[in-house]
KOLVEX-444258 format. One line per field, with one value per residue (C-alpha): residue number from 1; x, y, z. Coordinates in nm, 4 decimals. Layout:
residues N
resi = c(NUM/...) $
x = c(X/...) $
y = c(Y/...) $
z = c(Z/...) $
***
This chain:
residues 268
resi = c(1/2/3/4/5/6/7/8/9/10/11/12/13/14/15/16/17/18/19/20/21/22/23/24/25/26/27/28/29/30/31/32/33/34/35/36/37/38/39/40/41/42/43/44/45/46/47/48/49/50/51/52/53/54/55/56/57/58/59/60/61/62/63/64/65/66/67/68/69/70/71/72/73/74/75/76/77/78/79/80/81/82/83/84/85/86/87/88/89/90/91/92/93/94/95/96/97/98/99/100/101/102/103/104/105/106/107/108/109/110/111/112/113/114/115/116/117/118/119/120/121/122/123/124/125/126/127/128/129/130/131/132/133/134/135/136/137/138/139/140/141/142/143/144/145/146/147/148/149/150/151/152/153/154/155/156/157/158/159/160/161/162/163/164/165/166/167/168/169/170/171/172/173/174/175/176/177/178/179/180/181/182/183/184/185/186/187/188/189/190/191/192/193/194/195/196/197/198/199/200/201/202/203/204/205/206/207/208/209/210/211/212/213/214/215/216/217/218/219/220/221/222/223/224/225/226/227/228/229/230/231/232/233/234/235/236/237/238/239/240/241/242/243/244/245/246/247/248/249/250/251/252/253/254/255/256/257/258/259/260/261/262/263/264/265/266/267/268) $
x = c(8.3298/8.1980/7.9761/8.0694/7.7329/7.7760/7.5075/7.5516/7.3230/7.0959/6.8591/6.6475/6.3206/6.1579/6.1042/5.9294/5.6203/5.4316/5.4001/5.1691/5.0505/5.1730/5.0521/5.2927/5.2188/5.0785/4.7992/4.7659/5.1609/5.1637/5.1118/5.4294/5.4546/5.6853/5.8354/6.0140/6.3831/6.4540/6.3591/6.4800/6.4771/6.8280/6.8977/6.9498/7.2897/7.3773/7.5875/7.5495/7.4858/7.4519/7.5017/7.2557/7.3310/7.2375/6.9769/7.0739/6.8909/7.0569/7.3550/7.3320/7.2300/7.4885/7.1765/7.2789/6.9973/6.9390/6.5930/6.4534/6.3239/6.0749/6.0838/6.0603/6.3730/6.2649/6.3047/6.5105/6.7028/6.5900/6.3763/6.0183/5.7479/5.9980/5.8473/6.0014/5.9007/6.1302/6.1070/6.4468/6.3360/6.4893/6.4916/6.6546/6.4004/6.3514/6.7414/6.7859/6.4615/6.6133/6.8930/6.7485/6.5558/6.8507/6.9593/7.0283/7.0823/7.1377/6.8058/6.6593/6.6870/6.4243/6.5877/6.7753/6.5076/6.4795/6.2091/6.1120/6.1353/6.0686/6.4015/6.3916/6.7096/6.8557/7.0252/7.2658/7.3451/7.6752/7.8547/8.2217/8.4675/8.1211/8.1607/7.8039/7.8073/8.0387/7.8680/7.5649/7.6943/7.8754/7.5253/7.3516/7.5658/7.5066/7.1451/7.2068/7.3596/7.0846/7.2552/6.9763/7.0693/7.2122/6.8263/6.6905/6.9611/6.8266/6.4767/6.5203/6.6658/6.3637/6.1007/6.3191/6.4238/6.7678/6.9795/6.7050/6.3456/6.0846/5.9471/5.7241/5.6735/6.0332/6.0645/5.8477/5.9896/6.3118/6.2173/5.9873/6.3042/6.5134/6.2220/6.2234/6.5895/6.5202/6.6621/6.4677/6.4875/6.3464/6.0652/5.9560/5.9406/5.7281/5.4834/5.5021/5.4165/5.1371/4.9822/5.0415/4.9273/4.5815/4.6181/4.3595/4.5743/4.6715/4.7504/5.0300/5.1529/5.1561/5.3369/5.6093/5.6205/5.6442/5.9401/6.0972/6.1058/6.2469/6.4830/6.5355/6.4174/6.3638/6.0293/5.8367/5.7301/5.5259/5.3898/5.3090/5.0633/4.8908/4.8115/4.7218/4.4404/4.3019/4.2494/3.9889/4.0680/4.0855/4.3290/4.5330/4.5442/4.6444/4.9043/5.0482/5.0278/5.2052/5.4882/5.5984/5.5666/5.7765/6.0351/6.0595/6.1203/6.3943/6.5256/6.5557/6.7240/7.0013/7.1033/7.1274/7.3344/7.5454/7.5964/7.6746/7.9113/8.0645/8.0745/8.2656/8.5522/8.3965/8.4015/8.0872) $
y = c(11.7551/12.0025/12.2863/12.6491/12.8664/13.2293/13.5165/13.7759/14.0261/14.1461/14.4235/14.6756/14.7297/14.8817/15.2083/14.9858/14.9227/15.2297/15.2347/14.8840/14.7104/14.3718/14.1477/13.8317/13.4859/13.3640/13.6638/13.6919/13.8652/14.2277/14.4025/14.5415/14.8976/14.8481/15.1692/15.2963/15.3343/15.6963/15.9845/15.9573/15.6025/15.4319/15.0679/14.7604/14.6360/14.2358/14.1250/13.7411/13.5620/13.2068/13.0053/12.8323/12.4490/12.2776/12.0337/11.6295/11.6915/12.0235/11.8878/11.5775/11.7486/12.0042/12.2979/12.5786/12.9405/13.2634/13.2675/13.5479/13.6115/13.9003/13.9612/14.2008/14.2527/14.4056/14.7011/14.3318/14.2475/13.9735/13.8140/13.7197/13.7072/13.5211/13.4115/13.3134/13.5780/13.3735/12.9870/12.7772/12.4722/12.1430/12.1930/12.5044/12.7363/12.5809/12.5651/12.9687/13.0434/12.8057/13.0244/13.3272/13.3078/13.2815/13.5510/13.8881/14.2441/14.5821/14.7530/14.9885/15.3703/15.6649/15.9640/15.6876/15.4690/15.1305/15.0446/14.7550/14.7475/14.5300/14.3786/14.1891/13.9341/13.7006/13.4261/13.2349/12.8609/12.7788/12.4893/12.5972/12.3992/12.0957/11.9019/11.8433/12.2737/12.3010/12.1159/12.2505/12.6145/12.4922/12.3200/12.6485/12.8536/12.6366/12.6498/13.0253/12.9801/12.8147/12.4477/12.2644/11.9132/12.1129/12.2425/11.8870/11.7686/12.0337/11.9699/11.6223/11.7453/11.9586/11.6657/11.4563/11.6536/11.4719/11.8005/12.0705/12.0995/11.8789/12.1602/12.0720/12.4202/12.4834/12.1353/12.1861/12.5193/12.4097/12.0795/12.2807/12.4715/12.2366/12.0540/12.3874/12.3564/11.9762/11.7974/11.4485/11.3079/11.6315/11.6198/11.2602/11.3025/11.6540/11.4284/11.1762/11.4297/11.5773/11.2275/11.0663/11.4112/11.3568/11.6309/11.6497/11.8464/11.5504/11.7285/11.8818/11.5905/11.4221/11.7223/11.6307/11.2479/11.3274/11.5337/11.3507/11.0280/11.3157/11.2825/10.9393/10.8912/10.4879/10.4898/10.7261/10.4617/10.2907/10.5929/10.8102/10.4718/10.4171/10.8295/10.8338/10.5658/10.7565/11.0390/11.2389/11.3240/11.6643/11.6686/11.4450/11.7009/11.9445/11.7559/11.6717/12.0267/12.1451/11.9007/11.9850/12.4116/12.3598/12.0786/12.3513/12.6709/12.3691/12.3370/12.7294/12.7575/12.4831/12.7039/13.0253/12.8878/12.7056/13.0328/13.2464/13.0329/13.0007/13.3937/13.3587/13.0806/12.7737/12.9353/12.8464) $
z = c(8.4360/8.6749/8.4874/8.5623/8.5834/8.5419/8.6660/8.3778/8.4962/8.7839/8.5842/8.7818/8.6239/8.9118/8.7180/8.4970/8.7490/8.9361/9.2792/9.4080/9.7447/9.6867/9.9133/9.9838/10.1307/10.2962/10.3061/10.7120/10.6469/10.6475/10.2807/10.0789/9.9464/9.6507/9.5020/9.1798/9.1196/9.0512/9.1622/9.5205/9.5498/9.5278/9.3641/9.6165/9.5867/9.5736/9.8333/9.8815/9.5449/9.5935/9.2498/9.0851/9.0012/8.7112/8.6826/8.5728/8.2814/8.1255/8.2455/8.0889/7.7037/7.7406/7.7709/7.8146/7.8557/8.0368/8.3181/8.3835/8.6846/8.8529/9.1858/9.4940/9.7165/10.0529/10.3192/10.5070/10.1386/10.0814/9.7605/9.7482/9.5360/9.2442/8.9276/8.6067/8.2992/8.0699/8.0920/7.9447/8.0858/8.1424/8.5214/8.4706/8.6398/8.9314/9.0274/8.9313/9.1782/9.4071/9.3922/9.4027/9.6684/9.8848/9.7408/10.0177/9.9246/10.1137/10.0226/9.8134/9.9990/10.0049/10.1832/10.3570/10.4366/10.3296/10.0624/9.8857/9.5399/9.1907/9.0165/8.6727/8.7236/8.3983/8.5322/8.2386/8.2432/8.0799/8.0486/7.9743/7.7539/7.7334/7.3600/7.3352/7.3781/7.1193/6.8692/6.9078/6.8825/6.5506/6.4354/6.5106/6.3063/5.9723/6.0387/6.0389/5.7422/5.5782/5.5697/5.5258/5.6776/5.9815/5.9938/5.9389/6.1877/6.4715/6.3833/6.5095/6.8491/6.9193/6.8072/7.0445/7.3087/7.3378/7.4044/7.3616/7.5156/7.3707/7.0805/6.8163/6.7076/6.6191/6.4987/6.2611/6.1307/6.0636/5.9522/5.6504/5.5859/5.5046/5.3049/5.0941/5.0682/4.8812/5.1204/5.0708/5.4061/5.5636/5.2672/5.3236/5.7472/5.6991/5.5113/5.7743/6.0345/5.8106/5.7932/6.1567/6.3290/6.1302/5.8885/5.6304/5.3743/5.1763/4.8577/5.1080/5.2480/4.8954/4.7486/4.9841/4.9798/4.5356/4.6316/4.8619/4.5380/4.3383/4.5194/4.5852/4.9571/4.9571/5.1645/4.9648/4.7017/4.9149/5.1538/4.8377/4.6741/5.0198/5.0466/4.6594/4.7486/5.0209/4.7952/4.5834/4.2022/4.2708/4.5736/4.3383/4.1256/4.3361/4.4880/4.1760/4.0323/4.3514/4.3717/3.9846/4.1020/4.4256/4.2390/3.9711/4.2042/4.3339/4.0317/3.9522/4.2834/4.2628/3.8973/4.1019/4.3045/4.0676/3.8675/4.2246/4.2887/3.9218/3.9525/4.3288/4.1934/4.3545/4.6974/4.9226) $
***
């Protein structure tokens, strides 16, 4: 299936920057006076707006994300100085400045003159009537919900990178919210990242392998008597003491929301 790309918006920021000498490259080319929208100075207006296509790779993981892009249309209309403010990734950028730069315009005005001036530009990726975009917009909105093996579930995407960029960060933010949650599976792989990243916080990662038993994850038997050998008395202690506090607040939690949704009929 052949992805449809739509450019939602071409944003002037101009006013946004005061008046500069850009120089552009190479540095032997004459230097650009770049001027303000407003006050006398009219907007350029797109008239040739070559598409962007997607890359293999965003294709291929139904990604989908809006560039943004700065850059300097001049007294000629046409782009330079380009440079992605927001990065999506995946390819992604370099097809929208590809784009871009091809990009012509009738230019900016002064009292009828033509100026150069500074243009923010978002360029959105969209893969219309895609499965794989489908399902992720439906597995974003029970994350957003707070479902926590849709978090655990997303997680895994980001640590892999199969339909999202590679990001650890994330990963690891939705992978400790579903952990929080109880979810045992989540529990047990946050300790395993603890541990194989070379954290020293093992009453932490114990914590989370004692949980993850709790709740019957198979492979925390042996993981949780291999950490408890490594350790001192008194991080077993505070592992220990902090596993019962969190499976408690757990515990707590679940009869909350048994009793919400007693109150509501059974409706989730």
């Amino acid at each position: 299936m052949k992805p449809t790309r739509m450019i939602t918006a071409v944003t002037m920021v101009a006013a946004m920057f005061p008046p500069a000498r850009v120089h552009s490259q190479p540095q032997s080319e004459p230097t650009i006076s770049v001027q303000k929208i407003g006050h006398g100075v009219t907007p350029p207006r797109l008239k040739y707006q070559p598409e962007p296509e997607y890359s293999e790779k965003a294709r291929a993981g139904g990604y989908e994300g809006v560039c943004t892009l700065s850059l300097i249309v001049g007294v000629d209309g046409k782009t330079s100085n380009i440079r992605v403010v927001n990065a999506i990734g995946l390819g992604l950028d370099e097809k929208a400045v590809e784009a871009v730069r091809n990009w012509r315009f009738d230019p900016a005005r002064k009292d009828g003159v033509p100026v150069a001036v500074q243009l923010a530009v978002e360029v959105d990726f969209h893969l219309y009537g895609n499965p794989t975009t489908a399902k992720m917009a439906e597995l974003r909105k029970k994350v957003a919900a707070g479902d926590a093996r849709a978090e655990f579930e997303l997680a895994n995407d980001y640590f892999e990178g199969r339909k999202l960029p590679r990001d650890e960060k994330e990963g690891m933010v939705l992978l400790e919210k579903a952990s929080n949650q109880g979810l045992s599976q989540a529990q047990f792989m946050l300790a395993e990242r603890l541990i194989h990243a070379g954290s020293t916080d093992y009453p932490k990662a114990y914590m989370w392998y004692a949980l993850a038993q709790r709740g019957g994850e198979k492979h925390s038997n042996k993981a949780l008597k291999k950490l408890t050998a490594q350790m001192t008395p008194d991080q077993l202690q505070a592992g220990r003491g902090a596993s019962r506090q969190l499976a408690y607040l757990h515990t707590i939690n679940l009869r909350d929301r048994e009793e919400c949704l007693t109150r509501s009929g059974g409706q989730d």
